[in-house]
C-alpha positions in Angstrom: 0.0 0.0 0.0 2.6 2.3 1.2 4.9 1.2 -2.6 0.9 2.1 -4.5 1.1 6.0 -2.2 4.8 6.2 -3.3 4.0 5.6 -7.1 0.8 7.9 -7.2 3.1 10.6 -5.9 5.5 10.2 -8.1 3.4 10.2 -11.5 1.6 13.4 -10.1 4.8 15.0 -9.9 6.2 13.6 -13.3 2.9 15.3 -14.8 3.3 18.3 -12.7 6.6 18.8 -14.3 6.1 17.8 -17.6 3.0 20.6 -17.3 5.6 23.3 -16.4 8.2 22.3 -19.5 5.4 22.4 -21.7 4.2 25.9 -20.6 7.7 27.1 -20.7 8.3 26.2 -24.2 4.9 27.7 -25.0 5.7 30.6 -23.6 9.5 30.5 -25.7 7.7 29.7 -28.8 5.3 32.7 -28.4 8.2 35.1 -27.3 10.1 34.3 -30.3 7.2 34.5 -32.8 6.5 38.2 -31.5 10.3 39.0 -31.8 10.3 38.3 -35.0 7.3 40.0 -36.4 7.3 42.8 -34.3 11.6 43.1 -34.8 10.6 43.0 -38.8 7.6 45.6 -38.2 9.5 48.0 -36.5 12.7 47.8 -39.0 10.3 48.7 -42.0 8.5 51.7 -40.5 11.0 52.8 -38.3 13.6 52.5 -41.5 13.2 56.6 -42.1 14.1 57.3 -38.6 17.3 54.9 -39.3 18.2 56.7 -42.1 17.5 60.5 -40.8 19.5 59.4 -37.8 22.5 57.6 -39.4 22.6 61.2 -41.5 23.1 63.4 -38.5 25.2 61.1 -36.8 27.6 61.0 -40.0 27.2 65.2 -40.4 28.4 65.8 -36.8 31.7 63.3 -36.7 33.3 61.1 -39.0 32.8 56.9 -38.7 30.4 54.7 -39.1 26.4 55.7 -38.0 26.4 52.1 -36.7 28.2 51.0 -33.9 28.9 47.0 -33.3 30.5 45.6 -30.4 31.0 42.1 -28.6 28.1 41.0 -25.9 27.1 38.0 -24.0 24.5 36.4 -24.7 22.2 33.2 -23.8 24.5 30.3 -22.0 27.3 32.8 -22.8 27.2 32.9 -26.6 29.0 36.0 -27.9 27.6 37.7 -30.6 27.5 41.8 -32.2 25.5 44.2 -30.8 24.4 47.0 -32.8 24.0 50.5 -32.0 23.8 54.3 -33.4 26.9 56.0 -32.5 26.5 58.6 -30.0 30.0 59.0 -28.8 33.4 59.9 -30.7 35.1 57.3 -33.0 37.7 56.9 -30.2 35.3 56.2 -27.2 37.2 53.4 -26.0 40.4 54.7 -26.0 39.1 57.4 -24.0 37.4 55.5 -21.6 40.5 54.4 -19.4 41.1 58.1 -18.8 37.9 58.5 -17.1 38.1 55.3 -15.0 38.2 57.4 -11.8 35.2 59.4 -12.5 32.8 55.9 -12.9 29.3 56.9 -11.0 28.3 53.2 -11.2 29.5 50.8 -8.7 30.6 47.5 -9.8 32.1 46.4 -13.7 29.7 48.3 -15.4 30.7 52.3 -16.9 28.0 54.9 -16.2 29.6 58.7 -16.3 26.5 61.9 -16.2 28.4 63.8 -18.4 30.7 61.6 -20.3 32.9 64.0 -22.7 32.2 61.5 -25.2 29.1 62.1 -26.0 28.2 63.7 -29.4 25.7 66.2 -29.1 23.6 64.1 -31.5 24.6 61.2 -29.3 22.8 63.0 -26.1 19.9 63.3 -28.1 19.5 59.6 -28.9 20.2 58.4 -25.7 18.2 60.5 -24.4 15.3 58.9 -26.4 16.7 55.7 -26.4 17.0 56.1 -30.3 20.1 55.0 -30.2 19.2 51.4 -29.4 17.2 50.7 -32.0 19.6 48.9 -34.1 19.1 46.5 -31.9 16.1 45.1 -33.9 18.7 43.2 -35.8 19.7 41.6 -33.2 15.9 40.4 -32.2 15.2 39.8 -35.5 18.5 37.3 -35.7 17.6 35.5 -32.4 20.1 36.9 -30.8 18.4 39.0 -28.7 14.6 39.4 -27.7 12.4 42.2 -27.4 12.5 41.6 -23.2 15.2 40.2 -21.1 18.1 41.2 -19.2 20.7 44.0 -20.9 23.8 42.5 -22.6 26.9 43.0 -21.4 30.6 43.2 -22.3 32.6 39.6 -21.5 34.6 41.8 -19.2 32.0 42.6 -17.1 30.8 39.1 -16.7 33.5 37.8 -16.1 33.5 39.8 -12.6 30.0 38.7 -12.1 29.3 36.9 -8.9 28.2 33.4 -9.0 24.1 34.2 -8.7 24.6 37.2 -10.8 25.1 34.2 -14.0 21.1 33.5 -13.8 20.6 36.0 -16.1 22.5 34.3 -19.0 19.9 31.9 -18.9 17.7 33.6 -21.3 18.3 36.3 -24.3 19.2 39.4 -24.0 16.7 42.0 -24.7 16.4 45.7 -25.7 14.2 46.4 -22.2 13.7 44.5 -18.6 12.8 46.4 -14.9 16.4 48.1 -15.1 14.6 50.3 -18.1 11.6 51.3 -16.7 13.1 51.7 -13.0 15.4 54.2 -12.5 18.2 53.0 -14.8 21.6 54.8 -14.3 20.2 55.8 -10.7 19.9 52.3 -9.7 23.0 50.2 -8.6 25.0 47.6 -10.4 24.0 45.2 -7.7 20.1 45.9 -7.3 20.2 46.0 -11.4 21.4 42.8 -11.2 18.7 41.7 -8.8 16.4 43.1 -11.2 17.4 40.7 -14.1 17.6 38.2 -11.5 14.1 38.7 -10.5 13.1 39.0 -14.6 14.4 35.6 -15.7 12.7 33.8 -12.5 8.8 35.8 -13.3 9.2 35.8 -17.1 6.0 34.9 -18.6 3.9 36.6 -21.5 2.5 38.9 -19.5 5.5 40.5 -17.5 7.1 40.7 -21.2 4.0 42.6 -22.8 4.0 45.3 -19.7 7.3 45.6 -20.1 7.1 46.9 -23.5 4.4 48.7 -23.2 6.0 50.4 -19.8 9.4 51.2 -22.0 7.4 53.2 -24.7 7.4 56.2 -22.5 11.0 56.2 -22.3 11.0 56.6 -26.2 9.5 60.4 -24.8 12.4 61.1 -23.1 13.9 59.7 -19.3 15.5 61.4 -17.2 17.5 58.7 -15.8 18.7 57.8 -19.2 22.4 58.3 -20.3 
């Protein structure tokens, strides 16, 4: 009798986890289907924006409109993030000069008033324009319209040992860190954030997400 208890409980529990995997990849399938035909929406109409933008950028300092540099992704995969330029061609370079004046604790780089920055660059950070390139990078699979902020392998590698949960999903162009203070909040409760994001994620956090981050497109203050 007690073998017959022992069996029952283990079959409800096989079923009980076979219900969550199931939902899971329901949910992953549905995530990825609206990445990719809201990724492609947004390209095409948002295409006269690229080009106005990519313009200005190249008008007000010489190099590429388009920015590309080297992110983590999912279980660690490394892949090209694209961005408008909003700094000078020599950004990095210039960044070890102004190690001292970080304002973000942590591995992460946050500066108010980073000498870098083009005045075309404050503009689209400003507005967050200047992540829209990004698109590619949803529309890829590389990234996803919601999940945690990529970041440089440098930075990971400094990452604590429960800080690594967030490479457990894609990237994404927005997650609580955008719509909750951003550069005021610090690297370890942003991390918490993600944290917290990859263990709720379900269709509806994702779609109030988005819908939370349009505003920023008006202008945040706590962008940079």
């Amino acid at each position: 009798m007690e073998q017959l208890e022992f069996n029952r409980e283990e079959v409800l529990f096989k079923e009980q986890v076979d219900e969550e995997e199931s939902s899971r990849l329901g949910y992953c399938f549905l995530k990825r289907t609206i990445d990719l035909i809201c990724s492609l929406i947004g390209l095409i109409i948002l295409s006269p924006i690229f080009l106005v933008v990519a313009i200005l950028i190249k008008m007000e300092s010489e190099g590429n409109a388009i920015f590309s540099q080297e992110r983590v992704g999912k279980n660690g995969k490394r892949f090209k993030m694209y961005k408008f330029r909003s700094m000078v061609v020599n950004a990095e370079e210039l960044k070890d000069k102004l190690t001292s004046k970080n304002e973000m604790n942590g591995p992460m780089f946050k500066m108010k008033d980073d000498p870098r920055i083009t005045k075309i660059g404050k503009f689209i950070r400003k507005t967050s324009i200047d992540e829209l390139p990004q698109l590619i990078n949803v529309f890829k699979g590389e990234m996803s319209l919601v999940g945690p902020r990529p970041s440089l392998p440098k930075e990971v590698m400094k990452f604590e040992g429960w800080m690594m949960k967030r490479l457990e999903v894609k990237p994404g162009l927005t997650c609580y860190w955008q719509v909750s203070g951003r550069s005021d909040i610090g690297f370890e409760d942003w991390m918490k954030l993600d944290v917290k994001y990859v263990k709720e994620r379900n269709t509806f956090v994702d779609v109030m997400l988005v819908f939370k981050t349009v505003g920023v497109l008006f202008g945040d203050e706590h962008a940079r």
